[in-house]
N, C-alpha and C positions, 0 to 999 in steps of 0.2 A: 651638681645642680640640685638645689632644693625642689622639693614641692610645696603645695600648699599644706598636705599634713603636716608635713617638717615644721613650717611656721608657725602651726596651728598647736602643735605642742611645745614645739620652744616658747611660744606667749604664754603658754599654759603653766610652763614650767616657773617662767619669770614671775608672772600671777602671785604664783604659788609661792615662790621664795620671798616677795614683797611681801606678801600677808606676814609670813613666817615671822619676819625679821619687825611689821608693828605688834605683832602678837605681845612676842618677845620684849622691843620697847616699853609696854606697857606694862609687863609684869606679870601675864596670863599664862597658864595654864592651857595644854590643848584643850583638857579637859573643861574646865574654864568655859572656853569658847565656844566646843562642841555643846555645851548645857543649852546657853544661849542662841547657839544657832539650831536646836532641838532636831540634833547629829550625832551619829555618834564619836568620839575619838578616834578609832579607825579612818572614818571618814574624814573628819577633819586633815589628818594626817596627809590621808589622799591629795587633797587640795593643795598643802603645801607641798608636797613631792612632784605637783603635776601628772599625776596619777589617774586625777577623778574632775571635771568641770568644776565650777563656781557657779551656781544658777543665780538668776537675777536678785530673785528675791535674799538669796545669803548675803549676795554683795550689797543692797541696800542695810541687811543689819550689821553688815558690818560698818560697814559705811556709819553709822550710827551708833 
């Protein structure tokens, strides 16, 4: 039986791995992105791994 954390990181993970995979699409660098989202690559990383949140405001620059 799952719980809600389970969910809550598997979304997290999935997130993570969609970002990954338009990053990639486009041509970018973590590093790249990290600039842009004014993070560091570490961090970025985080995100794609599902490691670390996506806070709202990331997601709108990305989203853009």
């Amino acid at each position: 039986m799952s719980t809600n954390s389970d969910d809550m990181d598997g979304d997290r993970r999935a997130m993570g791995e969609r970002l990954r995979q338009a990053r990639e699409y486009l041509g970018f660098s973590q590093e790249e992105v990290a600039k842009y989202l004014g993070t560091s690559r570490s961090a970025l990383s985080n995100i794609e791994t599902g490691q670390r949140k996506v806070d709202a405001l990331e997601l709108k620059k990305l989203a853009s």
